[in-house]
C-alpha positions in Angstrom: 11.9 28.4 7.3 13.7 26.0 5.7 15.8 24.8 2.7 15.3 22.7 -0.5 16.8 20.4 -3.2 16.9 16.6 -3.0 15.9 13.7 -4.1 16.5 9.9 -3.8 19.0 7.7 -5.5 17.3 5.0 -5.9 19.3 2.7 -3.6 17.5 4.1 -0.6 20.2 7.0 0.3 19.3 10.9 0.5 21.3 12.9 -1.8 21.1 16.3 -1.8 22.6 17.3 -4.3 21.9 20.8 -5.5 23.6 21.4 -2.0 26.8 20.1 -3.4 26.8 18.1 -0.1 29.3 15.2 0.2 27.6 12.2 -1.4 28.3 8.4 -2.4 28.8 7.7 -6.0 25.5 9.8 -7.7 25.4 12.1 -10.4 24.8 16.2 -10.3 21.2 15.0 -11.0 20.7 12.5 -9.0 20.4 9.7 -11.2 22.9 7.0 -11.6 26.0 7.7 -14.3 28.3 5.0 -16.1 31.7 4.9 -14.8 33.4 3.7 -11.5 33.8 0.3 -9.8 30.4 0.4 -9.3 28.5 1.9 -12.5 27.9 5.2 -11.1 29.8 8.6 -11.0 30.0 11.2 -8.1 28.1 14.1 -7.1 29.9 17.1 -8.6 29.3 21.1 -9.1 29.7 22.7 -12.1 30.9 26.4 -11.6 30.4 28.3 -14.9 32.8 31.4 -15.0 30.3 34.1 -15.9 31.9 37.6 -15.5 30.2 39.6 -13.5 28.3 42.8 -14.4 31.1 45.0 -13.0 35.0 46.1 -13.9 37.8 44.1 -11.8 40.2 46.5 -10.0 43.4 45.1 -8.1 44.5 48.5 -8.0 42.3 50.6 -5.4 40.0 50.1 -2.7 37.1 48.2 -3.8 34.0 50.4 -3.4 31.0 50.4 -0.6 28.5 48.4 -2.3 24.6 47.3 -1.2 22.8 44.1 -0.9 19.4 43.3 0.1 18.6 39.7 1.0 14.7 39.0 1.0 13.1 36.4 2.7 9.5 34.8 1.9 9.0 35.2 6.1 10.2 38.1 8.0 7.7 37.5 10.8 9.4 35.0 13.0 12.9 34.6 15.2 13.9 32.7 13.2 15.5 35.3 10.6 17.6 36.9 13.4 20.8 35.1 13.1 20.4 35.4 9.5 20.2 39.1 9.9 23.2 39.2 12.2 25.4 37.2 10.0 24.2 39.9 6.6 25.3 42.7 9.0 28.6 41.5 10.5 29.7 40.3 6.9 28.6 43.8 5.7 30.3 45.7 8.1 33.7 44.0 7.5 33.3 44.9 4.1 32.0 48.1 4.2 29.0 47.7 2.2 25.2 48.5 2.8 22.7 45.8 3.8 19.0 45.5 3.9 17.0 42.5 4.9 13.6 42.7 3.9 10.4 40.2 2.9 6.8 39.8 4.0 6.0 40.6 7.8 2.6 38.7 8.4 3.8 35.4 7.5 4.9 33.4 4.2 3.8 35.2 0.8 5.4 34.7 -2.1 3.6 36.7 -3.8 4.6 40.2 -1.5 8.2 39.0 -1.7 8.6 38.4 -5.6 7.2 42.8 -4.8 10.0 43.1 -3.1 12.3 41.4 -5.0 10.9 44.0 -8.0 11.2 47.0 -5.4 15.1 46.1 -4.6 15.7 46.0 -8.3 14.3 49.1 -8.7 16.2 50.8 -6.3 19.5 50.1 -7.8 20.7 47.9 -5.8 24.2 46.2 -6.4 23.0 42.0 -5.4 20.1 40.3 -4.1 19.8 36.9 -2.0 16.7 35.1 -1.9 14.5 32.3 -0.6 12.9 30.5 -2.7 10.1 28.4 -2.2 7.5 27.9 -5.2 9.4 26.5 -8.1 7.6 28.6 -10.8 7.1 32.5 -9.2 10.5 33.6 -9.3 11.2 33.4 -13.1 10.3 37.1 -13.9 11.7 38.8 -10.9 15.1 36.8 -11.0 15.6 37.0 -14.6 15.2 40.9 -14.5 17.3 40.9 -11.7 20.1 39.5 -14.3 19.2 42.0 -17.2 20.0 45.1 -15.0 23.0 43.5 -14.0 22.1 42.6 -10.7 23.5 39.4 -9.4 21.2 37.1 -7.0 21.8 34.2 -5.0 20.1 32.0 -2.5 19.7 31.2 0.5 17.9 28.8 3.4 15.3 27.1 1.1 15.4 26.5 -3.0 13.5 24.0 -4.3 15.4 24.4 -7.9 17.6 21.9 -9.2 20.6 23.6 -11.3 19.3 22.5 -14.6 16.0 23.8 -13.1 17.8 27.4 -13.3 19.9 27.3 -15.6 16.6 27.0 -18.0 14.4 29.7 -15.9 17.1 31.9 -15.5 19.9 31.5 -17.9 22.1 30.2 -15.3 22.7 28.4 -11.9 22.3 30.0 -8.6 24.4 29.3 -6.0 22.5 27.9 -2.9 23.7 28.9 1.3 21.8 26.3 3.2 20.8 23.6 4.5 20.3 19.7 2.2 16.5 19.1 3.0 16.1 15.5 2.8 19.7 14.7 4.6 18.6 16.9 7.3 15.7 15.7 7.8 16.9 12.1 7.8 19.3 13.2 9.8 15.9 14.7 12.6 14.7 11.0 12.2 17.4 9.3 13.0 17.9 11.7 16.0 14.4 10.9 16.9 14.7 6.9 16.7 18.2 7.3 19.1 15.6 8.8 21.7 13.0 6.7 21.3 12.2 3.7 24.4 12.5 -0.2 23.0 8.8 -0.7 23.1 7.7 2.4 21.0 4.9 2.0 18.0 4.1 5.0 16.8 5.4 8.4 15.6 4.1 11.3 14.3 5.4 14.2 11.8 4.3 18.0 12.2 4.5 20.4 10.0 3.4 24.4 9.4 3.7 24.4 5.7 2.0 21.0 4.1 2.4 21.3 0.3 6.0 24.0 1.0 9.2 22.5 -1.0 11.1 22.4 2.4 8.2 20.7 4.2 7.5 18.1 2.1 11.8 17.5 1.2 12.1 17.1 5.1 9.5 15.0 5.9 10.7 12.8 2.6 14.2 12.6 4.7 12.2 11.9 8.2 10.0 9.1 6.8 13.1 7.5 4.9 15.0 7.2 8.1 12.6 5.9 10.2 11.1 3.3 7.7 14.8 2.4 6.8 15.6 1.4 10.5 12.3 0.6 12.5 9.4 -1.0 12.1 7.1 2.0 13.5 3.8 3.1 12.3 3.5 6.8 10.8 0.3 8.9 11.6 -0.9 11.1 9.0 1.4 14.3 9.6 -0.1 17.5 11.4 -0.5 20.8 10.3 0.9 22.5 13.2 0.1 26.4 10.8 2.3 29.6 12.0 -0.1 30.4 14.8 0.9 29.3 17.9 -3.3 29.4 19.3 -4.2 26.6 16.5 -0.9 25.1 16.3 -0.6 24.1 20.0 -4.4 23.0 19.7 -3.7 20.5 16.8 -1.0 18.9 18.6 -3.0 18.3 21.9 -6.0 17.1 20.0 -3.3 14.4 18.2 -1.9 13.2 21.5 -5.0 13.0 22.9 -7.1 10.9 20.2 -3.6 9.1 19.5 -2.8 7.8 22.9 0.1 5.3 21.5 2.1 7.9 19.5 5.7 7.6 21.1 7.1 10.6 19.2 6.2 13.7 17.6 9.1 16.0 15.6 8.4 19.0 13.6 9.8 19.9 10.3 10.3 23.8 11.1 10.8 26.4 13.8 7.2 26.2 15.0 8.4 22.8 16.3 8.2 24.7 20.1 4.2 24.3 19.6 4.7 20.6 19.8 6.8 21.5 23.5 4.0 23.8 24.4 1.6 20.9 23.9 3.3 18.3 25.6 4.3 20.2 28.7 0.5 21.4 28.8 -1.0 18.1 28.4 1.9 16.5 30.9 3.6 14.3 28.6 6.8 15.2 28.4 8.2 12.2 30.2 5.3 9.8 28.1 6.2 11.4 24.7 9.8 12.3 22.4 9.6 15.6 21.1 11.7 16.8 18.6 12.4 19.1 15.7 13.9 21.8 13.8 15.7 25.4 14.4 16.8 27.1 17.0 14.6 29.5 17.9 14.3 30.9 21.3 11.1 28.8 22.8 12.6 25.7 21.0 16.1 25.8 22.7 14.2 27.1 26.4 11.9 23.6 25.8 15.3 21.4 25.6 16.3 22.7 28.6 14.0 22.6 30.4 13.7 18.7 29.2 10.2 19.3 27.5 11.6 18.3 24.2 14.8 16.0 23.1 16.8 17.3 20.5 16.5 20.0 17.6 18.2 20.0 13.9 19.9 23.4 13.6 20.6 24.6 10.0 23.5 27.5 10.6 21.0 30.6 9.5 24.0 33.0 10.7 25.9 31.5 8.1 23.0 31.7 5.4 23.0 35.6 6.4 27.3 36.1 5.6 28.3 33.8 3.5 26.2 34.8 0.3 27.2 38.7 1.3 30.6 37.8 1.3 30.4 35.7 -2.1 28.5 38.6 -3.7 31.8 40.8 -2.7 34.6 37.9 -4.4 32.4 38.1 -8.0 31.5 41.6 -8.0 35.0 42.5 -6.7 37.2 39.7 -7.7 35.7 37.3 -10.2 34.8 34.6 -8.6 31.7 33.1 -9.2 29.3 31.9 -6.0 29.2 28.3 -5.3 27.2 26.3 -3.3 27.7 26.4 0.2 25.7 23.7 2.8 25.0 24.7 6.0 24.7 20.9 7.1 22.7 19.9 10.2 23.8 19.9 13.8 22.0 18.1 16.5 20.8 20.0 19.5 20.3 18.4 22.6 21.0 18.3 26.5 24.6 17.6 25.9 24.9 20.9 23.9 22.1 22.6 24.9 24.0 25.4 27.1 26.5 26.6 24.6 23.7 26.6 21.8 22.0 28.8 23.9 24.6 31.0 24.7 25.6 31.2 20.6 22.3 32.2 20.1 22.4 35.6 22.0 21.9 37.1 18.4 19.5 39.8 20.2 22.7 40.9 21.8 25.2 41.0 18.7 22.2 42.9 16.8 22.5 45.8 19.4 26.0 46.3 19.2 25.6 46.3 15.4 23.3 49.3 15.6 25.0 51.2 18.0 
């Protein structure tokens, strides 16, 4: 899982802008604008005011409405907080909720099928993933002719202009900036890293993915900003643990002076199973990205260093709640960034006990 948007300055800053994330004198576009002491103009958001497809009524009760938020993954832990937030935003509002997408890994192609299939049903909004800048075009834009509103969340690889010319207009974005957070991973990584070290490594179970390759952008930026180490080529860790724990052994193993290893998703606990497998733990940092289960367990159990959490309970309630202030009050959805927290030893217990999501899902069922 992950998020998208990005780009690079040109004076050696990450900007992610289509994240509307604080940023240092660049335009919406990422390109340098005239104006300012300095030449340039800042980042900025343009909300268009597009009614939506329903009558305003600050007279009654608003009605029960359903959204369906589809992922382009379903299959691992990952989605559970997001889940957890769609339901407890939901109930508050009294509104249906459905969370959906492909169960046997990533497949764009199933979910753009499921995007169709929620449109079909009727369904008041949709949020979305979106990982492949081209497949969405057709789903998203029928979406909008039968007046059903989308939004999206966790990765989107889009710029605004980007949709505003697929789809007729600009989708707000719940996540995560891509190539800040992953900066923000190598930086984390280079904190942890002994005096003497050489040599680090990037993993990845996505090569080619919008979020992979905006993250490892971020990662490799920080780390050739501030060190001098040497980058191996980056391994593909895949979504299976039996292969993905495999690669990572056969790296350490025929790359005795790699120093560090961090992963750009929530596979990143293959790199812990590797490491605590091969005994090199204490010989090797490992590092990464969400905060699944096995990846928290790892940090605790001082197997791994540190994690970059991306708020996925958040990416679950906020866009519900924004569908509810347009369809219900007006107010068009903006972008909203989920940032990037790290998670280490210091923090480790309390991120733990926040993540009890198993828990908050049970009492939302009963």
């Amino acid at each position: 899982a992950g998020c998208g948007g990005g780009g690079n300055a040109g004076n050696g800053s990450p900007t992610d802008i289509d994240t509307n994330e604080p940023q240092s004198q660049t335009t919406e576009d990422g390109s340098s604008g005239s104006g300012g002491s300095n030449g340039n103009v800042p980042n900025y958001q343009l909300v268009e005011l597009t009614p939506p497809p329903t009558t305003l009524d600050y007279q009654s009760e608003p009605p029960s409405r359903s959204i369906t938020m589809v992922t382009h993954d379903a299959s691992t832990s990952f989605v559970v907080p997001i889940i957890a937030g769609l339901h407890d935003a939901a109930r508050q509002l009294g509104w249906e909720a459905n969370f959906t997408g492909p169960t046997d890994g990533a497949d764009v192609n199933r979910q753009v099928e499921i995007i169709e299939s929620a449109i079909d049903s009727g369904v008041d909004a949709i949020a979305t993933t979106i990982i492949d800048e081209n497949a969405y075009e057709q789903a998203i834009s029928r979406s909008f002719e039968e007046d059903i509103p989308v939004v999206t969340y966790n990765t989107n690889p889009l710029t605004r202009d980007e949709m505003r010319e697929q789809f007729g207009r600009a989708l707000a974005y719940t996540g995560q900036g891509q190539v800040g957070a992953g900066y923000v991973c190598g930086l984390a990584l280079l904190e942890r890293l002994p005096d003497d070290a050489t040599t680090v490594t990037i993993g990845t179970c996505c090569p080619g993915a919008s979020f992979s390759e905006n993250r490892s952008a971020g990662m490799e930026m920080a780390i050739q900003q501030n060190s001098d180490l040497e980058l191996t080529n980056m391994i593909e860790l895949t979504t299976q643990a039996s292969e993905g724990v495999t690669a990572v052994e056969n790296h350490v193993t025929s790359n005795p002076d790699v120093d560090g290893i961090i992963g750009t998703d929530a596979f990143t606990w293959f790199i812990g199973d590797a490491l605590e497998n091969q005994g090199m733990a204490d010989d090797i940092v490992g590092g990464g990205f969400d905060l699944t289960g096995e990846t928290l367990e790892h940090i605790s159990n001082g197997v791994l260093e540190f994690t970059i959490g991306q708020d996925p309970y958040s990416q679950g309630y906020v866009p519900t709640n924004q569908m509810f202030q347009y369809l219900d009050r007006g107010i068009p959805p903006k972008n909203y960034p989920t940032g990037a927290e790290v998670i280490d030893t210091e923090n480790i217990e309390f991120a733990q006990e926040r993540s009890n999501w198993g828990t908050l899902r049970e009492w939302q069922q009963s």
